[in-house]
C-alpha positions in Angstrom: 2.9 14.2 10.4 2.1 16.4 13.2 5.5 18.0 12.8 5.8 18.2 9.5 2.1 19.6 8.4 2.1 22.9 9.7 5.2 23.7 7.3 4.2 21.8 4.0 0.6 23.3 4.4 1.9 27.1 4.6 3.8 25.8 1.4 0.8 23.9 -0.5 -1.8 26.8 -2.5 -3.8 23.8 -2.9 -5.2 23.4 0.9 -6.5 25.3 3.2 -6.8 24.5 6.8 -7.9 27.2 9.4 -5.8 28.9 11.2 -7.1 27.7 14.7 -6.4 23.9 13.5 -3.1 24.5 12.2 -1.9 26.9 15.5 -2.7 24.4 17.7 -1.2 21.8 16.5 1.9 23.6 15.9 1.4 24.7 19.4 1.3 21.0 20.3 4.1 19.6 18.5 6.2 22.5 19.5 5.9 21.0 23.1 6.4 17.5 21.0 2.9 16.8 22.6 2.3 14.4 19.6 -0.7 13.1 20.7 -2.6 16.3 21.3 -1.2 17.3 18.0 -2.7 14.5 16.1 -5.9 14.8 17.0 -5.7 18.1 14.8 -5.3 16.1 11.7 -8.5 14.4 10.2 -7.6 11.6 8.1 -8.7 13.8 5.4 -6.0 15.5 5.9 -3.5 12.9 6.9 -4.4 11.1 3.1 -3.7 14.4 1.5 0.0 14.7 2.9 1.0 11.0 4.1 0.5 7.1 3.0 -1.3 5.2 6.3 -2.8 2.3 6.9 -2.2 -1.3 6.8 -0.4 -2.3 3.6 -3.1 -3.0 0.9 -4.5 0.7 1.5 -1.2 2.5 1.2 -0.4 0.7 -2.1 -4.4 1.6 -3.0 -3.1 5.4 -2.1 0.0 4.8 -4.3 -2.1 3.1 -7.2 -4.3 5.9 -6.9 -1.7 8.5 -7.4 -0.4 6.8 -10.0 -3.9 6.6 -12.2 -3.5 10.2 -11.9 -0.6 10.7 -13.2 1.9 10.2 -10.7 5.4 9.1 -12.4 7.2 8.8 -9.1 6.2 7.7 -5.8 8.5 8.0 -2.9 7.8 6.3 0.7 9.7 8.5 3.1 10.1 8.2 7.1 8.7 7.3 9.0 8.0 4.1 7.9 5.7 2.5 10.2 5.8 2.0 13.8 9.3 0.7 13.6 11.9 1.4 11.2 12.7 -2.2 10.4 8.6 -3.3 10.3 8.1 -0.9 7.9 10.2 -1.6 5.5 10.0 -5.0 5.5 6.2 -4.5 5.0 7.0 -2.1 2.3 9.0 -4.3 0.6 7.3 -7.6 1.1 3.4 -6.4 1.0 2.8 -2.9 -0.7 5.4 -2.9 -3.6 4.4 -6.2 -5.1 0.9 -4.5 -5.3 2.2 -2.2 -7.3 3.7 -4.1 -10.1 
């Protein structure tokens, strides 16, 4: 996310995050320091731009979106710690959550 936020955000009216937060962690991530970038995000702000968690609370975050509105959902990469974990626990534990 760390790599990805400080572009989407510029990009999103609907949040704001100052200016000292996102620099740094652009700072960080430019230097692919992932770990000192991360600990920019709050998990405020990680729900507001990714799915994370263990299983049940992404498809809770999905759900959620849905109830709102939401027609589409799409789960994009990264997809977990491994590629292959991921999507098997997408497929096996989150989508039959959704219905």
């Amino acid at each position: 996310m760390a790599l990805y936020l400080p572009i989407v955000a510029a990009l999103d009216p609907t949040v704001a995050i100052e200016p000292d937060r996102l620099a740094g962690m652009q700072a960080a991530a430019d230097r692919y320091d992932f770990d000192a970038a991360a600990r920019f995000i709050s998990d405020e702000l990680l729900a507001r731009f990714a799915f994370a968690g263990n299983p049940e609370s992404v498809a809770e975050q999905a759900a959620a979106l849905f109830a709102a509105g939401t027609s589409r959902v799409e789960f994009g990469t990264p997809h977990g710690l491994t590629p292959e974990s991921g999507l098997r626990l997408l497929g096996e534990r989150v989508l039959p959550l959704l219905g």
